[in-house]
C-alpha positions in Angstrom: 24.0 -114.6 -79.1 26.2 -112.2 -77.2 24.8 -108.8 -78.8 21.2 -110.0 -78.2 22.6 -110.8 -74.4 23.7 -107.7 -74.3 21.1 -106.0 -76.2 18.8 -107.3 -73.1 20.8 -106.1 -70.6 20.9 -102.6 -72.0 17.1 -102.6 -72.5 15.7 -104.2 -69.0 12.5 -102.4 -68.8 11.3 -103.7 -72.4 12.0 -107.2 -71.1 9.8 -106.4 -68.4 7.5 -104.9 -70.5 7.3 -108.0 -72.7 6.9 -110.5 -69.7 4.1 -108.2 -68.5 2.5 -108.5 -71.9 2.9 -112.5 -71.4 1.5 -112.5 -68.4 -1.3 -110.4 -69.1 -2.4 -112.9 -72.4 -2.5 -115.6 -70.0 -4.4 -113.7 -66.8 -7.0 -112.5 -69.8 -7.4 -115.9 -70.8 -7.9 -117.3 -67.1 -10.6 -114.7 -66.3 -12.3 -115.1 -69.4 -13.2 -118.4 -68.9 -12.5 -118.7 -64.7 -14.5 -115.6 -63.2 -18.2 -114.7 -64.0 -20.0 -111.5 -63.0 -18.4 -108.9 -60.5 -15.6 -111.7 -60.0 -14.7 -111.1 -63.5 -14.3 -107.4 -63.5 -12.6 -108.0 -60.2 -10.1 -110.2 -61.2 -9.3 -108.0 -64.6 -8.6 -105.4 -62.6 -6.3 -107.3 -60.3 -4.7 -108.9 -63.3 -3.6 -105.8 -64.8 -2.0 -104.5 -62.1 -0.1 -107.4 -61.7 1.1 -107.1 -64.8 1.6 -103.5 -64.1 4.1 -104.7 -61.2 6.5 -106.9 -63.2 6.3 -103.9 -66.1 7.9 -101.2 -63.8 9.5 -103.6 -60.9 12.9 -102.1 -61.6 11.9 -98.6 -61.9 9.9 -98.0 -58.9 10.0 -101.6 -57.0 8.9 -100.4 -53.5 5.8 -98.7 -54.8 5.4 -101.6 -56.9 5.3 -104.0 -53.4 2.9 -101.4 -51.9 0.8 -102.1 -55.0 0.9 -105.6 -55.2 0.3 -105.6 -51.4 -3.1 -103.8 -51.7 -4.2 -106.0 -54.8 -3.4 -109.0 -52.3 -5.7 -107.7 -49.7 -8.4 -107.3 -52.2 -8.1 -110.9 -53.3 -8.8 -112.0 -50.0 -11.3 -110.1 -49.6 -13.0 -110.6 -52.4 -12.7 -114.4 -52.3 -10.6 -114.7 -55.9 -8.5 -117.7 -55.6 -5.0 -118.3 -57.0 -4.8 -116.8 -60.5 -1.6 -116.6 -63.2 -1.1 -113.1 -62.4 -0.1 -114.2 -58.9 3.3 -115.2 -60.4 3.8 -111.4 -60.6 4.3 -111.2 -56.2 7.2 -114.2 -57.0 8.7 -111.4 -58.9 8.4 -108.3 -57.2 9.4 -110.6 -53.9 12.8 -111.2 -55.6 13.0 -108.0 -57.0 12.7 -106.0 -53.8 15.2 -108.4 -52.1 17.7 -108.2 -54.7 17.6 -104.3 -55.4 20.5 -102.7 -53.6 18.8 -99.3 -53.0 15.4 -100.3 -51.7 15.1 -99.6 -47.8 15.9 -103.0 -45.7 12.3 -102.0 -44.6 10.6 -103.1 -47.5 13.0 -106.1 -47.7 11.2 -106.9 -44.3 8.0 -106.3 -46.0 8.4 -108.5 -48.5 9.9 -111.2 -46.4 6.8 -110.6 -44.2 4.3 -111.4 -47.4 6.5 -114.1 -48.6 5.9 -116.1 -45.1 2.0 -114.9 -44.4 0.3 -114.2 -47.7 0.5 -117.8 -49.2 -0.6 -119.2 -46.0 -3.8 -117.2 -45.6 -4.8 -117.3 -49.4 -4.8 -120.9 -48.6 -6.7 -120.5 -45.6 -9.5 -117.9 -47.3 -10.2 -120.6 -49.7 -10.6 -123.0 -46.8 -8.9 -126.2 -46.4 -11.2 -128.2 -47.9 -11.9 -131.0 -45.6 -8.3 -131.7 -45.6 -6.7 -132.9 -41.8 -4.9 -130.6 -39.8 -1.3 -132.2 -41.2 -2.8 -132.4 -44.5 -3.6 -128.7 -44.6 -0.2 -127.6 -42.8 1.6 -129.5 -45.3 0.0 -127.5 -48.3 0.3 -124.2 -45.9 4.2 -125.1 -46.1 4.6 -126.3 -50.0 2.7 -123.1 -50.8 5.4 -120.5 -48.5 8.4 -122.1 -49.5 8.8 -121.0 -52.9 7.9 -117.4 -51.8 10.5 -117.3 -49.2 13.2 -119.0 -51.7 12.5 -116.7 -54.0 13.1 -114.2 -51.0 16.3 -115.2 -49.6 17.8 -115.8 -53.4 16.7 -112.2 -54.1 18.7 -111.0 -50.5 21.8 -113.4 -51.5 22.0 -111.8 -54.6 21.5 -108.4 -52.7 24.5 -109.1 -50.8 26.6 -110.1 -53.4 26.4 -106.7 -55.3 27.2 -104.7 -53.0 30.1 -107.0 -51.9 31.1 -106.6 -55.9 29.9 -102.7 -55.3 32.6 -102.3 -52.7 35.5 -104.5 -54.4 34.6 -102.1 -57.3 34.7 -99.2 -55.2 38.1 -100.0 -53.3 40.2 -100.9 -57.1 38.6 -97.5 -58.3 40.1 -95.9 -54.9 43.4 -97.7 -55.1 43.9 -96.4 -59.0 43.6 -93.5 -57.5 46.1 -93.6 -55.1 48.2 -95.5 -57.3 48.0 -92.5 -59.9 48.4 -89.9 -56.9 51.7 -91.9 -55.7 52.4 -91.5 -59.1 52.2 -88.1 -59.9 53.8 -87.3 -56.6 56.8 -89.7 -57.6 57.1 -87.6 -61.0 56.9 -83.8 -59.7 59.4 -85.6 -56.7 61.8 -86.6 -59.8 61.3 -82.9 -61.7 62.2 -81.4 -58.7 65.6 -83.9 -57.6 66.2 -83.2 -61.4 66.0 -79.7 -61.2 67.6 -79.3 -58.3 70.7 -81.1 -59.8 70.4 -78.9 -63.5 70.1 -75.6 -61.6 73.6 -76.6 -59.2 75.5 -77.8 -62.1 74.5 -75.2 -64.6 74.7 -72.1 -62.1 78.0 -73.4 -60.8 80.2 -74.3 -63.6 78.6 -71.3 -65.8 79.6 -68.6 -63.1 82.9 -69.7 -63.1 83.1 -70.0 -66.8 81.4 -66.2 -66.9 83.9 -65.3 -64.4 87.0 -66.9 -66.3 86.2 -65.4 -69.3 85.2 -61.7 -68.2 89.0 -62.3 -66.3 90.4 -63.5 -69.4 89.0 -60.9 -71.7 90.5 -57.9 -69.1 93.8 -59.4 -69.1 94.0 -60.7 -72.6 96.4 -58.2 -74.2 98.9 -57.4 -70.8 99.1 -61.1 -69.2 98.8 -64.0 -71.8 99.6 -66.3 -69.3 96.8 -65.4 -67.4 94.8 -65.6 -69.9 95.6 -68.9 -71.2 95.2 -70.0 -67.5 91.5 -68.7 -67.3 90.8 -70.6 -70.6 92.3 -73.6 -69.4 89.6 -73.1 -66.1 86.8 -72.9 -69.0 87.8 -75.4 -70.6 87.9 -78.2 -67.9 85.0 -76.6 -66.0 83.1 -76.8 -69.2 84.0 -80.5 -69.3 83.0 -80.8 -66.2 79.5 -79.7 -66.3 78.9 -82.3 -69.5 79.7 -84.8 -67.6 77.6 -84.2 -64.8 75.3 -83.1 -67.5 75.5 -86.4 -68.8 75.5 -88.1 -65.5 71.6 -86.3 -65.4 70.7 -87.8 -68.8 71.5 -91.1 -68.2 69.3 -91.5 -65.6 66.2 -90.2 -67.2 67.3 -92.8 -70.2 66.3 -96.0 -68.4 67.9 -99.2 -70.0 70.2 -97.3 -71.4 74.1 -97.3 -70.9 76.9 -95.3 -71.7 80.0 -96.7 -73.8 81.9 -96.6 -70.8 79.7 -98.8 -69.2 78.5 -96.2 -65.7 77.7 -93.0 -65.3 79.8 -90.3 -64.3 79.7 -90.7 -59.6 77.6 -88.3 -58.4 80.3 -85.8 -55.9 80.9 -86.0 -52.1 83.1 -85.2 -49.1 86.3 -86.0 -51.0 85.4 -83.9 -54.0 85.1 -80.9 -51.6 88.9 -79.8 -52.5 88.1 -79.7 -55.9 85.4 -77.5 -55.7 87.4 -75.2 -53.0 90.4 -74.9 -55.4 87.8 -74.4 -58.6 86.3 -71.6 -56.4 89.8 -69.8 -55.5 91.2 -70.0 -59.2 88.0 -67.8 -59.7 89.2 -65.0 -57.4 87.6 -65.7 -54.2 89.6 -66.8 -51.4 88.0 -69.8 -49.5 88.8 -70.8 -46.0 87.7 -74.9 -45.4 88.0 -76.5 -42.2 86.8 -79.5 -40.8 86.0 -80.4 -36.9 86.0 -83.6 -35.6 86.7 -87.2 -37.0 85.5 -87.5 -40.4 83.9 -90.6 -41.2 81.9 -91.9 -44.2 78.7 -90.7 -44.9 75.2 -91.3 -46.5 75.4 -91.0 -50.3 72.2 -88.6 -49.9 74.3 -86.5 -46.8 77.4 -86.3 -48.9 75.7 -85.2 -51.9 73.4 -82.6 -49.9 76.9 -81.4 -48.5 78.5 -80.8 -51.6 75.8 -79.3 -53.7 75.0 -76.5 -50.6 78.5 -75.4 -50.3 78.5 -75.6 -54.4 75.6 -73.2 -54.6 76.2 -70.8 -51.1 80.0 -70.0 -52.8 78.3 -69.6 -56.4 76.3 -67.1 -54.5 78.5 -65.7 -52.7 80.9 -65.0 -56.4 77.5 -63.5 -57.4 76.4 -61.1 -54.5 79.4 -60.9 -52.9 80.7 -57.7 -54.2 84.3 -57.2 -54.8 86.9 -57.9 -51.6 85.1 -60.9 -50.0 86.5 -64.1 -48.8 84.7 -67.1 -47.8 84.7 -69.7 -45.0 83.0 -73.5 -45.1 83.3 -75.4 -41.8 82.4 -78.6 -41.2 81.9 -80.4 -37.9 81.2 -84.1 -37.2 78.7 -84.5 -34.5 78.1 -87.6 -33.0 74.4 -87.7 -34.2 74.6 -84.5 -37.3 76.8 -83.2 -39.4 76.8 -78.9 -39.0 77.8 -77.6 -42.3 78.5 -73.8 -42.4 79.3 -71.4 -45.2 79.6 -67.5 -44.7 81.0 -64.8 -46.4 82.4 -61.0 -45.8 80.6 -59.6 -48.2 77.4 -57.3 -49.1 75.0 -60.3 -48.8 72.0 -60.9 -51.2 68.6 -59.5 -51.7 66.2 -59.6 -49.1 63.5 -61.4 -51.6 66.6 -64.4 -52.4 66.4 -65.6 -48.9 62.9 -64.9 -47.7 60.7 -65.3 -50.0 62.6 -66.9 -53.2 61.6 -68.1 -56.6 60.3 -65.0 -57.7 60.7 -63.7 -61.7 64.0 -67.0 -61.5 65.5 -65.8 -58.5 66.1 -67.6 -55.3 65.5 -71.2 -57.0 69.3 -72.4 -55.0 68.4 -71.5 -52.1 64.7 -73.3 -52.5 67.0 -76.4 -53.9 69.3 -76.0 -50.4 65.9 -76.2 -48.3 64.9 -79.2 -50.4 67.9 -80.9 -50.5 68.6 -80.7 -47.1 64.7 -81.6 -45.8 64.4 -84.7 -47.7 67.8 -86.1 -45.6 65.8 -84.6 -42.8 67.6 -81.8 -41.5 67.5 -78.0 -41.1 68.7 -75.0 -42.7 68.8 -71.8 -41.9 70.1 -68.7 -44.4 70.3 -65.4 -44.3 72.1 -61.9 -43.6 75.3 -62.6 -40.8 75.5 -60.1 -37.9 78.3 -57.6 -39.6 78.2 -58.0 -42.4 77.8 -60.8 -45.1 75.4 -63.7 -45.7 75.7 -67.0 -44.0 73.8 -70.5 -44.8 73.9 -73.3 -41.9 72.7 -76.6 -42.0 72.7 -79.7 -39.7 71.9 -83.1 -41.4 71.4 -86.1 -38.9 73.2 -89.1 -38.9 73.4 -92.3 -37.1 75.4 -92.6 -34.1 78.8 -93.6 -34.7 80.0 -97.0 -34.0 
C-alpha cells in the first residue's frame, strides 16, 4: 500500500489524467442522452474542457481557472444546465486556493466564482415557481460547497507555507549549526597550533643551542658539557609533557595513568622559563611592578607563552652579545607585559607581514593569543637598536 501511495504521489499529473478520463466517460454519457442538437455539440465541447481543467490543474492552474471561467460564461449563455463535468470548477476552485505559487489574485478570483457562479446558474435556469425563501435556500445549498471547497483549499494554502517556512528556518539553522561548527574546529587548529608551534620552537632552540654549546666544548670542558646535556635532557622532558598535555585533550574520554594532564604554565612558572633561557647563554633581566595578584587562566597563559616565544626569538635573531629584559606591571584594569632586547632585531617580513614560506607564525600566535583575551600588541624594531614586543591584557578591577 505504501509504494502504490507513494507511487501516486510521484506521478500526480497521471492521477489527474485518469480522473479526467473518469470524468469525461461520465460527461459523454450525460450529453449523449441529456442534450440534443446544437446543445449537444455545445455541451461536448464544454465537457472536454472540463475534463481538460482537472488534467492539467497542477501544471498550469491559473490558466486552467481562466478556462473554466470562459466555459462558465458560455453555459449561461447558452442555457446548458448543471452537467457532471461541472465537478471539474469544485476542483480547480480547491486547486487554485491550495497552490502556494498562484497569485492571491486568482485566489480572489476563484473565491469570487465560488460565491456568484452557483447562484446565477441557478438563477439562468429560473427558479421554477419556487418562493422567494424557497429559491434563496437552494441559491445558499448550491454556494456552500463551492466556497468550502474554497476556504479548505486556502487553509491548506496556509499550512504549506507555514511547513515551507519551518522547513526553511531547520534548513537555515543546520546551517549555522555547521558554520558554528566549522568556525569552532579551525578556532581549535589554530589554539592547537598556537600551543605546538610555542612548545616545539621553544624547547627545540634551547636543545639546538645546548647541543651546538656542548659539541664546541666537548673535548676542553666536560663539565660543561655534561651540564648542556643535562639542559637537553630535562628540556626534552619537558616539551613531552607539554606535548602530552596537547594530546590528551584532542583524546576526549580519555585519561592518563596518572589520572590529569600535565597544568598548562603561568605567572609562577615565569622563573623557570627565565633561568631555562639564561643557562642558554642569554642574560635575562625580569622585573615586576606593582602588586601581583592572581590572574585569568587565559591572561597567565597568554603571559607566559609571549615572553616564551619573544626570548626564543630573541636567541634566534638576536645576534651574538644581546641581553634581554621582561617587565611586568600590574595595572589596576591591564596587565602591560614588555619584552625587548639589545640586539640586531628580526626581519622586516617577521613582524609586518608574517607567515610567509614558515616564518613569522610566533608572532601571528602572540597577536592571536593576546586578541582572543582581548588585548593589544604591538612588535616591532626598538628605537636603538633591538626588537621589542608589548602587550596590555585587561583585567577586572581589583577588589
Amino acid at each position: 500500500m505504501q509504494r502504490l501511495y507513494d507511487f501516486l504521489r510521484r506521478h500526480p499529473t497521471g492521477v489527474d489524467a485518469f480522473w479526467a478520463v473518469l470524468l469525461f466517460g461520465f460527461s459523454s454519457l450525460w450529453v449523449a442522452f441529456q442534450t440534443h442538437g446544437l446543445a449537444q455539440v455545445a455541451a461536448a465541447v464544454f465537457s472536454a474542457g472540463l475534463c481538460l481543467v482537472v488534467a492539467l490543474r497542477r501544471k498550469a492552474p491559473v490558466k486552467m481557472l481562466l478556462l473554466t471561467a470562459a466555459i462558465g460564461i458560455g453555459q449561461l449563455i447558452v442555457g446548458l444546465g448543471t452537467n457532471p463535468g461541472d465537478a471539474a470548477m469544485f476542483v480547480i476552485t480547491y486547486t487554485v486556493a491550495s497552490a502556494p505559487a498562484v497569485p492571491r489574485w486568482a485566489s480572489r478570483c476563484a473565491l469570487a466564482g465560488a460565491v456568484f457562479g452557483p447562484a446565477l446558474s441557478f438563477w439562468r435556469e429560473g427558479v421554477g415557481g419556487r418562493g422567494p425563501g424557497e429559491s434563496l435556500f437552494v441559491t445558499v445549498l448550491l454556494t456552500v460547497p463551492f466556497v468550502l471547497a474554497w476556504v479548505l483549499g486556502d487553509s491548506m494554502r496556509t499550512r504549506r507555507a507555514y511547513w515551507a517556512q519551518l522547513e526553511e528556518r531547520a534548513a537555515r539553522l543546520e546551517k549555522e549549526r555547521e558554520a558554528q561548527s566549522r568556525i569552532a574546529v579551525a578556532a581549535e587548529r589554530a589554539r592547537i597550533a598556537r600551543e605546538l608551534h610555542d612548545v616545539v620552537a621553544h624547547n627545540v632552540s634551547v636543545m639546538v643551542v645546548q647541543a651546538d654549546g656542548a659539541a664546541y666544548v666537548l673535548d676542553a670542558a666536560p663539565e660543561q658539557t655534561r651540564q648542556a646535556l643535562e639542559t637537553i635532557s630535562g628540556t626534552g622532558r619537558q616539551a613531552l609533557a607539554e606535548m602530552r598535555r596537547l594530546l590528551g585533550v584532542l583524546r576526549t574520554g580519555e585519561q592518563p595513568e596518572s589520572g590529569e594532564y600535565v597544568p598548562q604554565p603561568g605567572i609562577e612558572q615565569l622563573a623557570e622559563l627565565m633561568d631555562q633561557v639564561r643557562s642558554t647563554g642569554l642574560p635575562v633581566d625580569f622585573r615586576t611592578v606593582g602588586e601581583p595578584r592572581e590572574l585569568p587562566s587565559s591572561v597567565a597563559l597568554t603571559v607566559y607563552r609571549i615572553v616564551q616565544e619573544a626570548l626564543t626569538n630573541t636567541r634566534k635573531h638576536g645576534g651574538p652579545h644581546v641581553g634581554a629584559t621582561v617587565r611586568l606591571a600590574y595595572r589596576d584594569d591591564d596587565l602591560d607585559l614588555l619584552v625587548e632586547d639589545d640586539g640586531r632585531g628580526a626581519q622586516r617580513e617577521l613582524y609586518e607581514e608574517g607567515g610567509s614560506d614558515g616564518l613569522g607564525h610566533g608572532l601571528i600566535g602572540m597577536r592571536e593569543r593576546v586578541g582572543m583575551v582581548g588585548g593589544t600588541l604591538t612588535a616591532g624594531p626598538r628605537p636603538g637598536g633591538g626588537f621589542r614586543v608589548s602587550a596590555v591584557l585587561p583585567l577586572k578591577p581589583a577588589r
